[in-house]
C-alpha positions, 0 to 999 in steps of 0.5 A: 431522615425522613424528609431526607428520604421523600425528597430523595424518592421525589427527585429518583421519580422525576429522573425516571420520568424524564428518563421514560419519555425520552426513552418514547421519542428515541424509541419512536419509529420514524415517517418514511424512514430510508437507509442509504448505502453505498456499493462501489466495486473493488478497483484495480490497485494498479494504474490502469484505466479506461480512458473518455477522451475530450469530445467521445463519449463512454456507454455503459449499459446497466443490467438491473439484477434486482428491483430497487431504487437508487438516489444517485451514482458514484463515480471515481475518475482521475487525469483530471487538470487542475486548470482545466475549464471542461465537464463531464455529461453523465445521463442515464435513459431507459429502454425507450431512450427516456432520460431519467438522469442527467447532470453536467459536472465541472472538473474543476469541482471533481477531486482526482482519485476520490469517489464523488456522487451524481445526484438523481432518484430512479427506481430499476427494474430487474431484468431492464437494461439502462444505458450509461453516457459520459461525455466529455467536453473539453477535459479527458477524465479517466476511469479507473479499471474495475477487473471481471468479478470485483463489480459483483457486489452491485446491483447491476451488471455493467457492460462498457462500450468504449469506441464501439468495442465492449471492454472485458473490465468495468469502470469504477461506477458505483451507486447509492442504494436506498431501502425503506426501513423501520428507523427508530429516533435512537437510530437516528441519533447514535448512542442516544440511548446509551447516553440516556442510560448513563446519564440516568444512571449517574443521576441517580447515583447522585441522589442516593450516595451523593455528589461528592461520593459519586465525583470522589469515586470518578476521581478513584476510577481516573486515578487507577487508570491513569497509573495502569497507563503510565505503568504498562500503556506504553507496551499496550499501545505498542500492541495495538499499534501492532494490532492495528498495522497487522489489521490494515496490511491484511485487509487492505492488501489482502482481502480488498486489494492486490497490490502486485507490481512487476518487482511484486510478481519478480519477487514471488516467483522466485520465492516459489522457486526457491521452496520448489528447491531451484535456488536462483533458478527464477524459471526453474520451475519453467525447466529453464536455468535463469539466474535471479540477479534484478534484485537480491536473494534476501527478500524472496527467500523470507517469503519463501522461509514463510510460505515453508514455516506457515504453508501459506501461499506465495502472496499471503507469506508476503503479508505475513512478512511485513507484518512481522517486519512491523513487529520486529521495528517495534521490538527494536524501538522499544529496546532502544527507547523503552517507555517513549517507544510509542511515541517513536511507533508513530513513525508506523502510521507514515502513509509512505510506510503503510503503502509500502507494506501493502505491496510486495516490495522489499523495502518494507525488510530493508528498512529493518536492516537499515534501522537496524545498522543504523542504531548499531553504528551509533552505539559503536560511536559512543562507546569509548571501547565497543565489544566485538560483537557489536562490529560483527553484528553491524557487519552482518546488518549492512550485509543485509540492507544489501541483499534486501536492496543492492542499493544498501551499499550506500551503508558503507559510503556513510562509514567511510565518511565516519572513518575520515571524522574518526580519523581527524580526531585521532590526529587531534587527540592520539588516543589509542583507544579511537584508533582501535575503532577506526582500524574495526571499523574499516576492518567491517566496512572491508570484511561487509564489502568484499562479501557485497562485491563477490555478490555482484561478481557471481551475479556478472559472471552467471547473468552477464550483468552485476545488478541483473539488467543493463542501468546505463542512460535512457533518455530522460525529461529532465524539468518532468523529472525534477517536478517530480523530485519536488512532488515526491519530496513534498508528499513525503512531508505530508505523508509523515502526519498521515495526510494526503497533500492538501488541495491547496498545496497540490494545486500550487505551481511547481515553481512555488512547490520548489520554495515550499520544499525549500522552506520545510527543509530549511525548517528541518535543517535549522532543528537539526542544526540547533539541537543535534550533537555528533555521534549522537543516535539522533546524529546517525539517522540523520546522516545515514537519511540525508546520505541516501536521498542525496546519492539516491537522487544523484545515481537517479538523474543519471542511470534508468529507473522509475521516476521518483515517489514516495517507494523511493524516499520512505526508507530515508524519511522513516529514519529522519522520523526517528531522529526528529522525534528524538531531537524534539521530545526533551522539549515535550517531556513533561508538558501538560497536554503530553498525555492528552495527545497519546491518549487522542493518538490511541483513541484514533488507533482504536476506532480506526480498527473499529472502522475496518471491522464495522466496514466489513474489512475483514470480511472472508467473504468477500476476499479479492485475493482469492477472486483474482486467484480464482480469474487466474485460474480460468485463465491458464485453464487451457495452458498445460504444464511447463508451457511458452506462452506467445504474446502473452496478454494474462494478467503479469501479476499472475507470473508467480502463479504459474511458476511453469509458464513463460512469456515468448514470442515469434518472429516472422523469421523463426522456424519451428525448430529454432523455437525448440531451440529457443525455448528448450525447457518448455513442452508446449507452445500457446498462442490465443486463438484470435491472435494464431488467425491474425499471425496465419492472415498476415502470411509474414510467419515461416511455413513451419510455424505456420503449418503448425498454427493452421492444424491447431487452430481447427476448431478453436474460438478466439478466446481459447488456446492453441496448444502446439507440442514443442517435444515429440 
């Protein structure tokens, strides 16, 4: 026992020993320790950029705000060609015109759209001035828009010179700053220390109980873990799912983002006309009585529901609805699927779906409504004698998809060709029972119709048109726009497996892209084919998938709209998801490394999380919402309540935001009074300076107008507003 006892001491010693001297080298401070950190400013999420045409140059001049020194730059362009043989010339000099930077780039070696580093060390001096230039030599690259104010996290200022004007926005340049710091070897090498612990730890715990003990109880550990997960780990991993989107939506979207389009911006106004109490009056605030017809009620008046229930502002309710869109799908996946409900919440990480919920479209809701529809058709069609209630609550979802999305008609072009498989198996077998679910099913489709049709009518008969604008014909490109019919369709394909198209695949032809597409649906279509049955829910999701691409596209190639991308597609790839997973998970029920992959699949929801958190993504502080409302607010500074605004060049994102205001313009042939006329429910009547003394110098305008311009233009600067009273 005592033999026992000594060896035991002896081995704890040599453990500790060990222990301590690598606790002295982690613990060690390192030579010349430097912690390099990235800043790049926030850039447009729009499509705006500044462009470098082939043989100009862009100066950028660089204000040092601070001492400090750097090891390069970071830059971001797009537009670059694949095929392309040209570079990019980046130098820096100082105020004594001495190069201190300069590198030649390939474009051939630039990724579009990614940060990339211009390697070079200099130290600036705060207060110093530094000139930027970047050539261009046989490529065009674009620079993406940095607005006034996201590129305050820098250390410098940068003022853009492009064709002798200076541009109010930056460009998207960042840098690599570098600053001494004590740096331990623990530092250096993560978790080094934990992991010495641990080991220590478990070293000695193998001395004193055991080995057999110390494995017999890892065992134990394991085995409790393992049934807590398969009792409850599918409804914890569809929280932290939850979680996890919830977290992206706001961060992304929120606080480092503003992804607002023209439909965004449509969207919002009406929501805050709606709690102003205006209904489909989209200006009614304005003082104007314009029926909200290009796109359907549903969507805003969620918002709207929001921004009343929560008190929220109009932007921040939109997030709040996506996010409780996501909750709402997987609410319904788990009553559906119950504990294979995770594995269908996959369907969540879609890159497709999470852009979508970033911006303020209202395809996030209509997918809810579609699935919805979708999950109640299927059930319809297995029961030999549905409950009522289930028509009644698939006719309340197709009226929905509608109202989310005018093109949630197609639901009931899918009914109808249900109808006629319903109706040839009546013929065949004469059961009174499937007629009965033809004839309510028709009733529903009828009932849900006409409801969608008067929609369409009260929209005719109050704006003129039934959908709000004309989608007759314009004059399409018809090889450009089938080349991005493939490019959609084979970004939607990656897009599933959260993936970016890979370089090698973007940079196929189109003629090889086509075989590519071609294979995958081919791929798609043999599984469909080998392990779908009809009238199976997997079934439904299908049809309902393949019916709205094949009609979407078909409407697309003759009628006026955006070309195709991944907003389009989503809906119909989020139901094929489910219906694939659900064709394919028979077959991985019960394999070993079934487990495993959900583990892998959660341990990467977690530190995704961890990384928006570790990155600052939920940082309050540095909220780009709130320094676009801010900009905003600078900018109507000068325009009073229920105001015209002539050639209106603010910010569109920024047309919910001042609900009172609209866009006009004059033509040289308007007299004063027709503009009163014209914009009746406005009081005021604004015009930029610059653009007033441009409008007077042409001599083209109407003397009352004119007259107008020149009293109140007295005195202005050309960035500021003349105010011209259209009431008395």
């Amino acid at each position: 026992m005592k033999k026992t006892t000594i060896r035991n001491l002896i081995y704890s010693l040599i453990v500790l020993m060990l222990f301590g001297a690598v606790m002295l080298v982690l613990t060690h401070t390192a030579q010349n320790g430097m912690e390099t950190t990235q800043i790049l400013p926030q850039i447009n999420p729009d499509p705006v950029y500044v462009t470098c045409e082939a043989g100009e140059t862009l100066e950028v001049m660089l204000t040092a705000k601070e001492d400090f020194q750097s090891s390069g730059f970071q830059v971001l362009l797009v537009n670059i060609a694949q095929d392309s043989r040209g570079t990019v010339r980046f130098a820096v000099t100082d105020e004594d015109s001495s190069i201190l930077v300069s590198q030649v780039i390939p474009v051939e070696t630039i990724t579009p759209g990614k940060w990339f580093t211009i390697d070079g060390g200099m130290t600036f001096a705060a207060g110093q001035s530094y000139e930027l230039t970047v050539f261009a030599d046989g490529s065009s690259p674009y620079f993406m828009q940095v607005p006034a104010g996201a590129g305050d996290v820098l250390p410098f200022t940068a003022q853009v010179r492009q064709d002798g004007e200076i541009l109010e926005c930056g460009i998207s340049l960042g840098v690599n700053r570098v600053e001494p710091v004590r740096m331990t070897y623990g530092d250096i090498f993560y978790y080094s220390i934990p992991v010495s612990v641990l080991l220590t730890v478990t070293g000695l715990l193998c001395i004193w109980a055991g080995r057999r003990r110390v494995w017999a109880a890892a065992d134990s550990v394991r085995r409790v873990l393992n049934g807590i997960v398969k009792r409850y780990g599918n409804e914890l991993f569809l929280v932290l799912l939850f979680g996890a989107v919830c977290v992206s939506i706001y961060s992304r979207a929120y606080l480092k983002g503003a992804y607002i389009s023209a439909d965004s911006a449509g969207y919002l106004r009406e929501a805050v006309n709606l709690t102003a109490g205006y209904g489909f009056s989209y200006d009614g605030l304005a003082g104007y009585d314009t029926w909200f017809a290009n796109w359907p009620i549903l969507y805003p008046v969620l918002i709207a529901a929001v921004m009343l229930i929560t008190g929220a502002e109009a932007y921040l309710a939109s997030k709040i609805v996506a996010m409780v869109t996501a909750g709402l799908i997987l609410v319904l996946l788990y009553k559906c699927f119950g504990k294979d409900a995770w594995l269908y919440g996959l369907c969540l990480t879609n890159i497709g779906y999470l852009n979508l919920s970033y911006y303020t479209w209202s395809e996030i809701p209509f997918m809810l409504f579609l699935l919805c529809f979708a999950l109640l058709f299927a059930r319809i069609l297995q029961e030999e004698r549905p409950a009522p209630g289930w028509y009644a609550a698939l006719g309340i979802a197709g009226i929905c998809c509608f109202l989310t999305r005018y093109y949630g008609l197609f639901v009931w072009i899918v009914t109808g060709l249900y109808l006629i498989v319903l109706l040839a198996e009546y013929r065949k077998k004469r059961e009174r029972a499937l007629l009965a679910k033809t004839a309510a099913l028709a009733a529903t489709a009828l009932v849900s119709g006409v409801l969608s049709m008067g929609y369409l009518f009260m929209n005719k008969v109050m704006n003129g048109m039934a959908s709000g604008v004309s989608r007759t014909m314009w004059w399409d490109d018809y090889r450009i726009l089938t080349d991005d019919l493939i490019e959609s369709l084979l970004t939607e394909f990656f897009n599933i497996f959260s993936m970016q198209i890979p370089e090698l695949v973007e940079g196929f032809p189109y003629r090889i892209k086509v075989f590519v597409v071609v294979g995958i649906l081919s791929g798609i279509g043999w599984l469909v084919v080998k392990n779908c049955r009809r009238f199976t829910r997997e079934s439904v999701l299908i049809v309902l998938a393949v019916v709205y691409d094949v009609v979407f596209i078909a409407v697309r190639y003759v009628s006026s709209m955006d070309s195709f991308y991944f907003r389009f597609f989503e809906p119909a790839t989020f139901l094929l998801c489910i219906a694939l997973i659900g064709l394919v998970l028979p077959r991985l029920r019960g394999k070993k490394g079934f487990h495993y992959f959900a583990g892998m699949v959660t341990l990467l929801l977690i530190t995704a999380v961890w990384s928006i958190f570790e990155n600052g993504g939920m940082d309050s502080q540095d909220n780009y919402y709130l320094a676009l409302e801010e900009q905003w607010e600078e900018a109507y500074a000068g325009i009073p309540e229920k105001s015209v605004v002539i050639f209106n060049d603010i910010d569109f994102r920024s047309s919910y935001y001042r609900p009172d205001v609209v866009e006009g313009t004059i033509t040289p042939g308007d007299e004063f009074a027709d503009l009163q006329q014209t914009y009746y429910g406005s009081d005021y009547l604004c015009i930029r300076a610059e653009f007033a003394a441009v409008m007077l110098e042409s001599g083209e305008y109407h003397s009352s107008v004119s007259g107008k311009l020149q009293e109140a233009l007295t005195g202005k600067k050309p960035e500021e507003f003349v105010v011209i009273a259209l009431r008395e």
